[in-house]
C-alpha positions in Angstrom: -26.7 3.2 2.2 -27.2 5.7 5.0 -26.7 9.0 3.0 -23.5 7.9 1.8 -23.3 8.8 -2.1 -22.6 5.8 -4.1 -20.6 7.6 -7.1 -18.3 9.2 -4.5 -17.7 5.6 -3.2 -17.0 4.0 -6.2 -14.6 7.4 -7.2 -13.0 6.6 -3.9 -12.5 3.0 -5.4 -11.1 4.0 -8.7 -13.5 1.7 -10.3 -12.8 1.6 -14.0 -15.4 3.2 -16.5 -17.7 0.6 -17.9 -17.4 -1.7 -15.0 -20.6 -3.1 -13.3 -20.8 -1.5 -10.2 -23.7 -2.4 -7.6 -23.8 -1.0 -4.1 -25.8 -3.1 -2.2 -27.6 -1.4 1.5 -29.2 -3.9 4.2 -31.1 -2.6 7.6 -30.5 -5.0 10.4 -34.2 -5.2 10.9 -34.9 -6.6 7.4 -34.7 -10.0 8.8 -34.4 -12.0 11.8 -31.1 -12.4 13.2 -29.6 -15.5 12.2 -26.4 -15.4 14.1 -25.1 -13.4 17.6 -23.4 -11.0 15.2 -26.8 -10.4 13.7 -28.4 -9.9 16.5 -25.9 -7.7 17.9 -26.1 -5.8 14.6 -30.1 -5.5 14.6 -29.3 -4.4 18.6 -27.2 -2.0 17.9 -29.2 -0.4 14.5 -26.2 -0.8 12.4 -26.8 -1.3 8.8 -24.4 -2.0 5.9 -23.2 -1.2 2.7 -21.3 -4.1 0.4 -19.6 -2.6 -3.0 -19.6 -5.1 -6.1 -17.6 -4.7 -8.6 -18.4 -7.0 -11.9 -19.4 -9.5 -9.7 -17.1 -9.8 -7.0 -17.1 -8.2 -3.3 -15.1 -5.5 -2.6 -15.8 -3.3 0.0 -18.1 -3.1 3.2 -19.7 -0.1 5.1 -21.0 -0.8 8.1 -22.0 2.1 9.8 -23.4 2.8 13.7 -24.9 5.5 14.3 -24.6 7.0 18.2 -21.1 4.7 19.0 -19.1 8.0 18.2 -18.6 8.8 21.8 -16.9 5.2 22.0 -14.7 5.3 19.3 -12.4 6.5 21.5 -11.9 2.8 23.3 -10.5 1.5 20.0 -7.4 3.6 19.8 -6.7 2.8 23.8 -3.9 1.1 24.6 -5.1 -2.1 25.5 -6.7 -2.2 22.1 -4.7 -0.3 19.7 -2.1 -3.2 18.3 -3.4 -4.1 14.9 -4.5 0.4 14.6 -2.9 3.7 13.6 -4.0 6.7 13.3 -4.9 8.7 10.1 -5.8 12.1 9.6 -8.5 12.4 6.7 -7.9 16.1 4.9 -10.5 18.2 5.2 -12.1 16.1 8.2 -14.2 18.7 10.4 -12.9 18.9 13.9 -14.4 16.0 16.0 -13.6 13.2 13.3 -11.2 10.4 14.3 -9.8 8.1 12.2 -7.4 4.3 12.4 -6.1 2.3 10.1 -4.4 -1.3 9.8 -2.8 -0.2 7.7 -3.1 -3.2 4.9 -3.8 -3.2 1.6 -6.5 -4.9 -0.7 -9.1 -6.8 1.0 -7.4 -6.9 4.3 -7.5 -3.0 4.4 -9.5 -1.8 7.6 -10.5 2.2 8.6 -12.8 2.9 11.7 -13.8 6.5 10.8 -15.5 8.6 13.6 -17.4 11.3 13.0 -20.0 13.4 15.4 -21.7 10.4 16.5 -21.6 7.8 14.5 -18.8 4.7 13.5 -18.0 4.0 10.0 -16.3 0.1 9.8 -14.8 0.3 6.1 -13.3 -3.3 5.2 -11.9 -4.2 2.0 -9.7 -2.7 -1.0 -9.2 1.1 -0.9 -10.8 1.3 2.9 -8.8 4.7 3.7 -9.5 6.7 0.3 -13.4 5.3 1.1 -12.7 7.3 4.6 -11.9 10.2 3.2 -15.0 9.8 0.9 -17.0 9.8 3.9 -15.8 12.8 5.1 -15.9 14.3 1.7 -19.4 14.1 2.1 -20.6 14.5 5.8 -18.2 18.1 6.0 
């Protein structure tokens, strides 16, 4: 899962006590690219993190690191519509954070921070944000 610790995920989450929880990491090299977005994946060394809870997807982490420097293009004007801006507390000086804005599973953060690109997509993607940042400060 990158570093990222799975307990302050799943606190992040407020998944209930007693709940069957499984965080679930996959390398883009594990495999052969089956698809462009694959391959672009593998390309790019991204790697991902889906969060289960009793069965059922919740939550995805994809995370690239050394895109930091182009998180920037995401919150340009051209490409800002669906975005907002959010400000993660405690968040050391160079992170950058947007948000949809959505709730549930059609909640979307891009979190920046030195140089890497955190993609968090599902239920509770902000609070998973500022778990991030919890643990990288």
């Amino acid at each position: 899962n990158g570093g990222l610790d799975g307990p302050g995920i799943l606190d992040a989450l407020d998944v209930p006590e007693g709940s069957a929880a499984e965080l679930v990491a996959s390398e883009p090299d594990a495999a052969a690219p089956g698809s462009f977005e694959e391959a672009v994946d593998a390309a790019a060394r991204t790697f991902t993190c889906d969060v289960q809870v009793d069965g059922r997807p919740v939550l995805t982490i994809t995370t690239a690191r050394g895109f930091g420097p182009l998180f920037d293009r995401l919150s340009a004007a051209d490409a800002n519509a669906a975005f907002m801006p959010f400000e993660p507390a405690d968040a050391p000086a160079d992170a950058r954070a947007l948000t949809n804005g959505a709730d549930g599973r059609a909640a979307v953060a891009f979190l920046a921070i030195a140089d890497s690109v955190y993609a968090i997509q599902g239920a509770g993607a902000p609070a998973v944000a500022q778990a991030i940042v919890a643990q990288t400060s």
